[in-house]
C-alpha positions in Angstrom: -18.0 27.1 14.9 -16.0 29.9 16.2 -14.8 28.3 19.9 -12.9 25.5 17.1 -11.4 28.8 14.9 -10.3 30.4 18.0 -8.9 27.7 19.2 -7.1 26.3 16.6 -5.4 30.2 15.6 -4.1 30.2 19.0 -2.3 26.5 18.5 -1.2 28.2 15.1 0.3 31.4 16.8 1.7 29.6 19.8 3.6 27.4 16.8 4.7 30.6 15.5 6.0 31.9 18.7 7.8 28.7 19.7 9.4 28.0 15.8 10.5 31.8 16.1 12.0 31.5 19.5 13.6 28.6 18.4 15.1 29.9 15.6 16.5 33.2 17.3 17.9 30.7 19.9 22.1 30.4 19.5 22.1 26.8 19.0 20.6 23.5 19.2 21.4 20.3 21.0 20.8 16.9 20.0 18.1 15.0 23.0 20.7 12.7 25.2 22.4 15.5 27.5 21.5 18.8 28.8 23.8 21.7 29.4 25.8 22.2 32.8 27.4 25.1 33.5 30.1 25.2 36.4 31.1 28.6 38.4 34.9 28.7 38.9 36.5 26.3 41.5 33.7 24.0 41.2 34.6 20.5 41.9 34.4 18.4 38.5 34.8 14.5 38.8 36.3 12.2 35.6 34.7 8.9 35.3 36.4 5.9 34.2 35.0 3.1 31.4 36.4 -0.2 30.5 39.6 -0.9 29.1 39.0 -1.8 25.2 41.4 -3.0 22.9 40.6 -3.0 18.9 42.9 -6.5 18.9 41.1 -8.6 21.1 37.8 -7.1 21.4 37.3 -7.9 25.1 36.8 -5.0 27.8 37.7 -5.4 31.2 37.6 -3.0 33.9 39.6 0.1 34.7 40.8 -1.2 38.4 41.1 -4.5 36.8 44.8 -3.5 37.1 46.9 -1.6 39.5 45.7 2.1 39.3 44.9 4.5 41.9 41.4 4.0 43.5 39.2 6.7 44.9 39.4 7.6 48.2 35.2 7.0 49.1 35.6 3.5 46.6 34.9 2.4 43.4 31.4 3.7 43.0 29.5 2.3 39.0 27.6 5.2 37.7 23.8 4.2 36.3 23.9 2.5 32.9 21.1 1.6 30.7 21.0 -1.7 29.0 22.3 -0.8 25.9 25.8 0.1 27.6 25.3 -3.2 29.6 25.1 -5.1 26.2 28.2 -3.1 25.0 30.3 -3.8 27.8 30.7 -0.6 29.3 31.8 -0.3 32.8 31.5 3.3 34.1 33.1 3.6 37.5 33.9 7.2 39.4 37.6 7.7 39.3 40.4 9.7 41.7 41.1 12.5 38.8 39.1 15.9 40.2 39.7 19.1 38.9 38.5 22.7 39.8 37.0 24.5 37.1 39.4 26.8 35.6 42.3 26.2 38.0 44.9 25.4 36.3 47.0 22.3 39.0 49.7 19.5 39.3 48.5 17.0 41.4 50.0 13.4 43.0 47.5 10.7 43.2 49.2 7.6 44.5 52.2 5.5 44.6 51.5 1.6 44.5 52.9 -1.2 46.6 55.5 -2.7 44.6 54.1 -4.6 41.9 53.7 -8.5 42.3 54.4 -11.5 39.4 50.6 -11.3 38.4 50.4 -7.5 38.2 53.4 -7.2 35.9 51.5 -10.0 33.5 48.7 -8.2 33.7 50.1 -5.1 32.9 52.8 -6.2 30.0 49.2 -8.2 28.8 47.4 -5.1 28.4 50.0 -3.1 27.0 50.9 -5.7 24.2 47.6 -5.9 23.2 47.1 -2.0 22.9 44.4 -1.7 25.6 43.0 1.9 25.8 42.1 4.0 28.8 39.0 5.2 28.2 38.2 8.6 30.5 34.7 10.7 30.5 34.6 14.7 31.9 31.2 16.1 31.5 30.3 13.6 29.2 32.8 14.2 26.8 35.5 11.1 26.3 38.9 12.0 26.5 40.4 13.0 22.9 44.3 12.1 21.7 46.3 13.3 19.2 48.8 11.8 17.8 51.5 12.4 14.6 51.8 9.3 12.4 53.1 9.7 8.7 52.7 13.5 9.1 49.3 13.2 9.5 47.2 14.2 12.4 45.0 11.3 13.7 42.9 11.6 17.1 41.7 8.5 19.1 39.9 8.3 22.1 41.4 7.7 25.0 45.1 6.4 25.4 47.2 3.7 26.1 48.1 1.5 29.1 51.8 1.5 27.8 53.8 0.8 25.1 56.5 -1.2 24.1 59.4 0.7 22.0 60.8 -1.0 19.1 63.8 -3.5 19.4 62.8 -3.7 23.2 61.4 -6.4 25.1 60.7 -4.0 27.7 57.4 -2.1 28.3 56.4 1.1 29.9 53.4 2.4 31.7 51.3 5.6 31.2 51.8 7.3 34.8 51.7 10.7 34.2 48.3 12.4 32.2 48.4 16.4 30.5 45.0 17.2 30.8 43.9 20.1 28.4 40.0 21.1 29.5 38.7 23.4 26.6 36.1 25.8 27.9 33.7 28.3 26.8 32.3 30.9 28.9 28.7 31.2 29.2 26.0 34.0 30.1 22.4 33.2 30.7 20.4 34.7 28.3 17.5 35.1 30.6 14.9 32.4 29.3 11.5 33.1 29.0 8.9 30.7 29.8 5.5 31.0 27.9 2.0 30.2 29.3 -1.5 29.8 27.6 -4.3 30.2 29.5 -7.8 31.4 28.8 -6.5 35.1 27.9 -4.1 33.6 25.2 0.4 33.5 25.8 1.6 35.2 28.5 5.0 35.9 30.2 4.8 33.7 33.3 8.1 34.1 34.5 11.8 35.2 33.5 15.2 32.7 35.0 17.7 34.1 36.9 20.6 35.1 34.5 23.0 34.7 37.0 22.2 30.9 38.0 23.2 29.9 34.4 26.1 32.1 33.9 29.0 30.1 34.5 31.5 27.5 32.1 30.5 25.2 29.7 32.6 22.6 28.7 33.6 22.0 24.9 36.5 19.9 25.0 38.4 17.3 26.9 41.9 16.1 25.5 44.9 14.2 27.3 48.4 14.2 26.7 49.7 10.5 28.1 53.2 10.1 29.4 55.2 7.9 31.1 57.7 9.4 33.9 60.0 7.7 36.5 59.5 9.1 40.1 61.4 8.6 43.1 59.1 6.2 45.2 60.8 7.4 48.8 60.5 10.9 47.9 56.8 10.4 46.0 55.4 8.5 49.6 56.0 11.6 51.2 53.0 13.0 49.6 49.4 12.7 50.6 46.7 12.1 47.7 45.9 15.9 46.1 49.1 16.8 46.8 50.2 19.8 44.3 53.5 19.0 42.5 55.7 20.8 39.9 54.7 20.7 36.2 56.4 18.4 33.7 57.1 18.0 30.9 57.3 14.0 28.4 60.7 12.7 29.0 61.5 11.2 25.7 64.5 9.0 27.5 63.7 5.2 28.0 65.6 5.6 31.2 63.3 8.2 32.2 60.2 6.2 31.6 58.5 3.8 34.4 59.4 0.3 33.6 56.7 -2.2 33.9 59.1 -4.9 36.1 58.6 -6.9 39.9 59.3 -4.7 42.7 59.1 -1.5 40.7 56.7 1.5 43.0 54.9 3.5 40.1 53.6 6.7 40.8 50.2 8.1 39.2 50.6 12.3 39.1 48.2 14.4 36.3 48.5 18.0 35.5 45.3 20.3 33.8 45.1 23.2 31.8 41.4 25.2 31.4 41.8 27.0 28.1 38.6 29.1 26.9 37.6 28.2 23.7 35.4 29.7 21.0 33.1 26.0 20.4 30.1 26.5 22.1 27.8 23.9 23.5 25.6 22.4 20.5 29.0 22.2 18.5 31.8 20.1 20.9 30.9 17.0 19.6 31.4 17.8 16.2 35.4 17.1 16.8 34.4 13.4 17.6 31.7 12.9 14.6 34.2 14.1 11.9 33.6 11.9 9.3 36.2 11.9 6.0 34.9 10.4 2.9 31.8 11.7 2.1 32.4 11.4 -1.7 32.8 7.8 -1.2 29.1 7.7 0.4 27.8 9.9 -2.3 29.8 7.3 -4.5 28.1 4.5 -3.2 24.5 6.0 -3.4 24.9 7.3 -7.1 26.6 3.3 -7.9 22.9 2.0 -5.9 21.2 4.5 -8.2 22.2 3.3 -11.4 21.2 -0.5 -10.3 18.0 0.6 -9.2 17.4 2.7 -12.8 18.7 -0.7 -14.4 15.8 -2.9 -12.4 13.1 -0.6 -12.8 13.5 -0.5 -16.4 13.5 -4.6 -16.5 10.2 -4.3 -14.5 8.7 -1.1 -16.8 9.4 -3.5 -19.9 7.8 -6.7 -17.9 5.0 -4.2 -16.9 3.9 -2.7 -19.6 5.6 -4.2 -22.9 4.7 -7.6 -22.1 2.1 -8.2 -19.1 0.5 -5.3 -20.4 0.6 -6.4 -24.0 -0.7 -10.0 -23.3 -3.5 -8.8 -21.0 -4.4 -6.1 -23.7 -4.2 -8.9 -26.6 -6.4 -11.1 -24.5 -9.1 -8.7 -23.3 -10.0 -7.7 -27.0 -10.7 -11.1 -28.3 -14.3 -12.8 -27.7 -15.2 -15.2 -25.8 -14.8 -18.3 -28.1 -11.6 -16.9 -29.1 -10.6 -16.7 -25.4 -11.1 -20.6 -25.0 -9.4 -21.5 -27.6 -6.2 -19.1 -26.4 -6.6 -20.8 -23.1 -5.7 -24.0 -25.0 -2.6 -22.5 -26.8 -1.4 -20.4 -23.4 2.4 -20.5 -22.6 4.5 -19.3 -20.3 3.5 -17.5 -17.0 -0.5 -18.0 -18.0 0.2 -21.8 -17.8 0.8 -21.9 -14.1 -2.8 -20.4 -13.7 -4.0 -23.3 -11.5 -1.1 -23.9 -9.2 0.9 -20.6 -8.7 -1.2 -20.0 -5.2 -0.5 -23.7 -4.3 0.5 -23.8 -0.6 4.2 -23.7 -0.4 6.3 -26.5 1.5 7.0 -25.6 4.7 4.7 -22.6 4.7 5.0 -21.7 9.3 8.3 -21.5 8.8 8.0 -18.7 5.7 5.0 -17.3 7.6 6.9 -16.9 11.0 10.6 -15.9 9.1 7.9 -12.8 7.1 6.6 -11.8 10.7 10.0 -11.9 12.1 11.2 -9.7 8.8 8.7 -7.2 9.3 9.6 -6.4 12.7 13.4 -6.5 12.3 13.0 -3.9 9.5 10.2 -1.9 11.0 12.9 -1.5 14.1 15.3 -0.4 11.7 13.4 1.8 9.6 12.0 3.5 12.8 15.7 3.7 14.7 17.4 5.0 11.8 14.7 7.5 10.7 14.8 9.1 14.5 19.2 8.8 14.2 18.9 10.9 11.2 16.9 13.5 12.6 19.1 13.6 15.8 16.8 11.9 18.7 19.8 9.3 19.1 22.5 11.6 20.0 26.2 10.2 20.9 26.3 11.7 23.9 24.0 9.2 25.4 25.7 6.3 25.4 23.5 3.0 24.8 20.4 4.8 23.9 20.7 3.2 20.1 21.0 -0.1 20.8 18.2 0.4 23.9 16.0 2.2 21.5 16.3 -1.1 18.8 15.6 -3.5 21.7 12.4 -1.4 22.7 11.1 -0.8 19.7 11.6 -5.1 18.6 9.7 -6.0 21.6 6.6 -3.5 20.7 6.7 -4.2 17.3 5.9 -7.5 18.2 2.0 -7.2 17.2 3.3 -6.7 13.5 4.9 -9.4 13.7 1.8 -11.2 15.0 -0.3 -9.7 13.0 1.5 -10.7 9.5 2.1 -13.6 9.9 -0.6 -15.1 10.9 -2.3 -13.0 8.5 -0.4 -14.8 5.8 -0.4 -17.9 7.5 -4.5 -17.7 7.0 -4.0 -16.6 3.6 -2.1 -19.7 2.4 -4.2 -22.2 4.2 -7.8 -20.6 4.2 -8.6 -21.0 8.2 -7.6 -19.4 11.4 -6.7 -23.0 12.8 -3.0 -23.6 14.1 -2.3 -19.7 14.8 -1.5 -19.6 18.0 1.5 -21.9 17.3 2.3 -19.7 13.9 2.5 -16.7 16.7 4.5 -18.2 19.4 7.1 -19.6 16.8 6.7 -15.8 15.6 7.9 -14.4 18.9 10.6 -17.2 19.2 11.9 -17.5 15.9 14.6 -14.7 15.5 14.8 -14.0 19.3 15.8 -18.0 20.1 18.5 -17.7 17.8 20.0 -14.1 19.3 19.8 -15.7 22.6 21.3 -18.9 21.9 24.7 -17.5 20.1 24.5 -14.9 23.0 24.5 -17.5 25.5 28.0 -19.2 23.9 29.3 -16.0 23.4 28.6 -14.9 27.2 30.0 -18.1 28.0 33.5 -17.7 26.1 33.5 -13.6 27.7 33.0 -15.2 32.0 35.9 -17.6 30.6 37.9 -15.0 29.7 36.7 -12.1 32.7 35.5 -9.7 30.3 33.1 -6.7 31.6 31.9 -7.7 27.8 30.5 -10.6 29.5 26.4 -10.3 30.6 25.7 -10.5 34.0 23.1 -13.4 35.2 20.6 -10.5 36.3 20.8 -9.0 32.9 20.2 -12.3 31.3 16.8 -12.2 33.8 16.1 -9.0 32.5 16.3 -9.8 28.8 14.2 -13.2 29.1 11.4 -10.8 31.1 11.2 -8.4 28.9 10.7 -11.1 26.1 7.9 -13.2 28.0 6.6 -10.6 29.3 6.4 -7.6 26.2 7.1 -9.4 23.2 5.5 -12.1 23.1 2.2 -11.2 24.5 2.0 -8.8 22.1 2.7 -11.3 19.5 -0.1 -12.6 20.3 -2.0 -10.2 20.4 -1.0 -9.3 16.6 -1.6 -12.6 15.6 -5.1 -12.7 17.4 -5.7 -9.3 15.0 -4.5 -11.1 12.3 -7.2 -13.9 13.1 -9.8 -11.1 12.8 -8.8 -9.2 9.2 -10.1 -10.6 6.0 -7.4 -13.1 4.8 -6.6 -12.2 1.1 -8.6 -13.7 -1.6 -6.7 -15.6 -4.4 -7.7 -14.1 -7.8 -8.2 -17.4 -8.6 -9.0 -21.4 -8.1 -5.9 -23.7 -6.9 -6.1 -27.1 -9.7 -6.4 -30.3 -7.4 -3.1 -32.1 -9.0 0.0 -30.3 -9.3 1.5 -29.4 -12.6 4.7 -31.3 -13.5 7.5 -28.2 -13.8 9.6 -28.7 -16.4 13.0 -29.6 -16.2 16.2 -27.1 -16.5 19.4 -26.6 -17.8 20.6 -25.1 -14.9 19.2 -25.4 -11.1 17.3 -22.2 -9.9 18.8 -21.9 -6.7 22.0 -20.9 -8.9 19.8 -17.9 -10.1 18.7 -17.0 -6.6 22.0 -16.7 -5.0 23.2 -14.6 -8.1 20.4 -12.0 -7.3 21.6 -11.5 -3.7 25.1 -10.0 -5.8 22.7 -6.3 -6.6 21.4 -5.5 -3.1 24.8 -6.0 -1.6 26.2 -3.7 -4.4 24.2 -0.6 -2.8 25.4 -1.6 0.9 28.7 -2.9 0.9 30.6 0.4 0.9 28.2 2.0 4.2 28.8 -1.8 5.7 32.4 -0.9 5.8 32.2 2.3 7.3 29.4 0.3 9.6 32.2 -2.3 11.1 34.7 0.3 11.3 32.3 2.2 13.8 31.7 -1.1 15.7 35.2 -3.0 15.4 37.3 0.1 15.4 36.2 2.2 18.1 35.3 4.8 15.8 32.3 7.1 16.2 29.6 6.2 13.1 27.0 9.3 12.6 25.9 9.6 9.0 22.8 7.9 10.2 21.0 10.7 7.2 23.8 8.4 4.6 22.7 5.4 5.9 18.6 5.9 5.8 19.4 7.0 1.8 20.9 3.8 1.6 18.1 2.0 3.8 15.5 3.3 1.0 17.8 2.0 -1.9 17.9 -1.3 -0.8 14.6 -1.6 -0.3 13.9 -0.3 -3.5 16.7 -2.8 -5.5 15.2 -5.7 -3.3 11.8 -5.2 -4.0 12.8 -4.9 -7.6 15.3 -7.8 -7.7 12.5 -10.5 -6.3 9.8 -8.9 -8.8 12.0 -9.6 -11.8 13.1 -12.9 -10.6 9.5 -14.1 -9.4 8.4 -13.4 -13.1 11.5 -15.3 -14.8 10.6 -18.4 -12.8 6.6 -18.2 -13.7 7.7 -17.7 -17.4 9.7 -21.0 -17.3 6.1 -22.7 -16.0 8.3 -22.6 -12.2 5.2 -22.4 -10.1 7.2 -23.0 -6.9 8.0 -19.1 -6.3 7.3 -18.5 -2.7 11.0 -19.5 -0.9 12.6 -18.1 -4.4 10.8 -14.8 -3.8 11.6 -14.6 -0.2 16.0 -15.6 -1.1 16.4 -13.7 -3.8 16.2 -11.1 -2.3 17.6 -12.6 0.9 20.7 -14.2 -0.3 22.3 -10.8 0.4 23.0 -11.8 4.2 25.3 -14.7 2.5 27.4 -11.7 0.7 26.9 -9.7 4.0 28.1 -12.5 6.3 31.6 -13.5 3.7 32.2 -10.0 3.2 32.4 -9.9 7.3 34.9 -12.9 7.2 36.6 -10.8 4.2 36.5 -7.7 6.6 38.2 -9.8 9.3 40.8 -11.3 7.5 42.3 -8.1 5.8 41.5 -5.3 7.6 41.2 -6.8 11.5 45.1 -8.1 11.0 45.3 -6.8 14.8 42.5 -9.1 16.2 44.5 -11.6 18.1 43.2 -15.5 19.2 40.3 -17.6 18.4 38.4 -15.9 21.2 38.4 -12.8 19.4 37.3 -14.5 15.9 34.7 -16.3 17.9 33.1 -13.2 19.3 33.3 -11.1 15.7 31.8 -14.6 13.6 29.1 -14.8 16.3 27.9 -11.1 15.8 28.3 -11.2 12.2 25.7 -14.1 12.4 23.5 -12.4 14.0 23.9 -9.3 11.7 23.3 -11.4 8.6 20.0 -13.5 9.9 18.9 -10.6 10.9 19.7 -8.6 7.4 18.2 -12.0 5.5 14.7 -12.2 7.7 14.4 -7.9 6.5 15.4 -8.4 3.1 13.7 -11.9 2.4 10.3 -10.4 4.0 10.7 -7.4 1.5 11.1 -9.3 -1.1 8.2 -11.8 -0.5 5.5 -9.4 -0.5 6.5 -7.3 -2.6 6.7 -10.6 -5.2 3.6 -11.9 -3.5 0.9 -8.9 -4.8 2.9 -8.7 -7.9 1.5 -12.1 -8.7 -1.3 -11.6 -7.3 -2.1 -8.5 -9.3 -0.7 -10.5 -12.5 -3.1 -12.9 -12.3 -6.3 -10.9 -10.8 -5.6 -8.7 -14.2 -6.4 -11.7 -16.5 -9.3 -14.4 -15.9 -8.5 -17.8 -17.2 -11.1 -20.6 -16.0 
């Protein structure tokens, strides 16, 4: 007994140790990108990534149009697949700078631009394409004055075209301002455990990780006329004199046939207090914070309003009835099993297999993994393991996690899919439907999407090998272990109904009003806790702005859970009490009728606040990924709902025996 003490107080003080050196540490950075500290005059290369525009929604690529080129080529850095899904293009780029050097430098003059380039050009400018540059993985930040307020974007312009002008101008000239923050090692120690207990093993070199950090990265665009004859005379890295915006049109580069533009840049190193773990926090500024509070207090309130319709179905009349019943003899009980109304009538038909029960089994299999995936990815976003700085690594992380949750999915629904009809047979086809379901449907509104993004030569468009690599990592991850779930599933003891299924169907009575009236209506009370974080949601992806409230958005994520789960309970019971023993697809949409309000309130979303979004192409590509968004938000919510509904009845009717 005391080799396990010993060992388990030197895990404890080793804990210690570790929280303690932790905590005197100066700061903490989110997982994605690790520290690098440059000595002066070291060589630090800009990176390039596609053009994007928030009016047409297609990127294309940086030397898509007539701009400078390195002089070793065009070189694409290693992307993951989720920036390969998001279009992103990172190429190497001619802009170098020497750390803390403060230069003017000439890049290039072009040949004189042809009929197509000048398209191109006016093309990308009218459709306010952005330049989009990386330094030390920091994207390049502009501000900009508009109504006297101070609003930063990232990246900047192509051009622009000045008001009462049919002319348009090119961005030629870039004011870099590099902010940087001196840094002295502060001689690490690394920790050992051996037989003896912690030890000291060894102690870094503080002078290999003194150096610069940097914090910041912003540009200043302008757009200057050179003289081409006198501007060929330069070589590439050529120093040249500091300038300053001319605010003249006729100082400005035209974009016109035959004109020679010039590409110059000037930076400025300026030390700044913002250390490391803190120069993202200029790009994850996020205003309106009361409104999320707002919108979590307004879910509250309907959640508070549900749970006190199920407390009074609970326990003033489920409760009551069961109570009433259980105190009577047996005699009387027969005779109250002659005079029973309401839910009690349905007794014999409410576990009656439900039409079309694969398809509900395979949508609740597909619903638990969708929502396991997003449970899991936002729980991990809100405790920083999905930092910014890595581009890609969210939507990477979702794919990753869908494919190995693919034995849950397996698992419930054949699980279900035995419970409904009392034997194994038929699973494997309830698991490969499983695996094929929701994943069929991405693919094939992918597929015309990709097709519309090669028509139009958009880096947004997925290239044939990646297509190769998403149906691999489908046939070969997912869906074996689909079956493999659903194999488990085959094993586990199917749930017993509380009780016996009657041979011939009870007539349901007829209604005033149809039920699927009712069903759609409950949809209205889980989009009421989401709508307002859905806004802020589409901003991030339609917008171009940076969403990172991920600790906002799991708050949310646990609300509506709670109002579906609530929502189907309450609706489940309504229909039993009108002798509706056809609950199972009511369960499953009531809750799941929120995707219809999600998917109009999209449409809503594009018609008032993406007035910029230009051409059906665009529209096509937003509709297509709001599809997807809402199946996949009805398969989570539905499956909630279901099973939640689905032990509520069956402890409602395991609490009372009726023969």
């Amino acid at each position: 007994m005391a080799s396990p003490l010993i060992s388990t107080r030197r895990y404890w003080a080793l804990f210690v140790y570790v929280v303690l050196v932790s905590h005197a540490s100066n700061g903490f950075y989110l997982p994605g990108s690790y520290m690098h500290t440059y000595s002066p005059n070291e060589e630090i290369v800009v990176k390039v990534n596609s053009l994007t525009s928030i009016e047409t929604e297609l990127p294309f690529s940086y030397y898509s149009l007539p701009y400078c080129k390195p002089p070793g080529g065009v070189k694409k850095s290693a992307e993951n697949l989720g920036e390969l899904l998001m279009g992103d293009q990172i190429d190497n780029s001619p802009y170098k700078f020497r750390m803390n050097v403060n230069e003017s430098i000439y890049l290039c003059t072009t040949p004189p631009l042809n009929e197509h380039e000048v398209k191109l050009l006016k093309q990308r400018t009218r459709d306010l394409y952005q330049v989009n540059m990386i330094l030390d993985n920091l994207p390049a930040l502009r501000y900009a004055n508009q109504n006297g307020l101070k609003i930063q974007w990232t990246g900047f312009p192509v051009g622009y075209s000045p008001q009462n002008s049919n002319d348009d101008y090119i961005i030629n000239h870039l004011k870099f301002r590099v902010l940087i923050h001196e840094y002295e090692g502060a001689g690490v120690q690394i920790i050992g455990t051996g037989e003896e207990g912690m030890g000291v093993i060894s102690e870094t070199d503080k002078s290999k990780t003194s150096g610069f950090e940097i914090v910041g990265f912003e540009v200043v665009p302008c757009s200057v006329k050179y003289e081409p004859e006198k501007m060929t005379q330069l070589h590439m890295y050529d120093n040249t004199s500091s300038i300053s915006c001319p605010l003249e049109l006729d100082r400005s580069q035209i974009i016109r046939e035959q004109e020679r533009v010039s590409f110059t840049y000037e930076v400025e190193f300026v030390k700044s207090d913002t250390r490391w773990p803190s120069r993202w926090d200029a790009y994850l500024k996020m205003d309106g914070a009361r409104v999320h509070w707002f919108s979590i207090l307004n879910s509250l309130m309907v959640i508070f309003f549900l749970a006190g319709i199920v407390f009074v179905i609970f326990l003033r009349t489920v409760r009551r009835d069961l109570t009433k019943y259980e105190e009577l003899d047996k005699e009387a009980q027969a005779q109250m099993n002659e005079e029973l109304s309401g839910w009690k009538l349905v007794v014999g038909d409410v576990f009656r297999e439900p039409n079309h029960s694969k398809l509900l089994c395979v949508m609740i299999g597909d619903g638990v993994q969708i929502t396991g995936m997003a449970v899991v990815t936002i729980v991990f976003a809100a405790f920083g393991f999905m930092s910014p700085a890595s581009r890609g690594m969210l939507l990477t992380g979702m794919i990753l996690l869908y494919l190995f949750l693919g034995i849950a999915a397996g698992y419930v629904s054949v699980r279900a899919w035995r419970t409904i009809k009392g034997t194994s047979e038929g699973w494997r086809s309830v698991a490969w439907s499983t695996a094929c379901f929701f994943p069929g449907i991405v693919f094939v509104i992918l597929t015309v999407l990709n097709f519309i993004l090669w028509g139009s030569k958009s880096t947004g468009a997925l290239p044939i090998s990646l297509y190769f690599i998403l149906i691999s990592l489908w046939f070969c991850i997912s869906v074996p272990l689909t079956l493999l779930g659903g194999h488990l599933g085959t094993r586990a003891e199917p749930i017993q109904y509380p009780v016996r299924t009657n041979q011939i169907p009870r007539e349901i009575p007829a209604r005033k009003y149809p039920s699927w009236l009712l069903v759609l209506g409950a949809g209205t009370l889980p989009f009421g806790t989401l709508f307002i974080e859905l806004f802020f949601i589409l901003s991030s992806i339609w917008l171009g702005r940076f969403y990172y409230v991920f600790g906002f958005l799991l708050i949310v994520l646990l609300l509506l859970v709670t109002v579906c789960a609530e929502v189907s309970v309450v609706l489940t019971y309504m229909h039993l009490c009108v002798e509706d023993w056809m609950w199972w697809w009511k369960a499953f949409y009531a809750s799941g009728s929120v995707s219809l309000y999600v998917f109009l309130y999209s449409i809503n979303y594009l018609v008032f606040d993406l007035q910029s979004l230009s051409g059906p192409v665009s529209a096509i590509l937003y509709l297509g990924y709001s599809l997807i968004m809402a199946v996949a938000i009805m398969l989570s919510t539905g499956t909630i709902g279901f099973l939640t509904s689905f032990y509520f009845v069956h402890y409602l009717f395991a609490s009372v025996k009726i023969d």
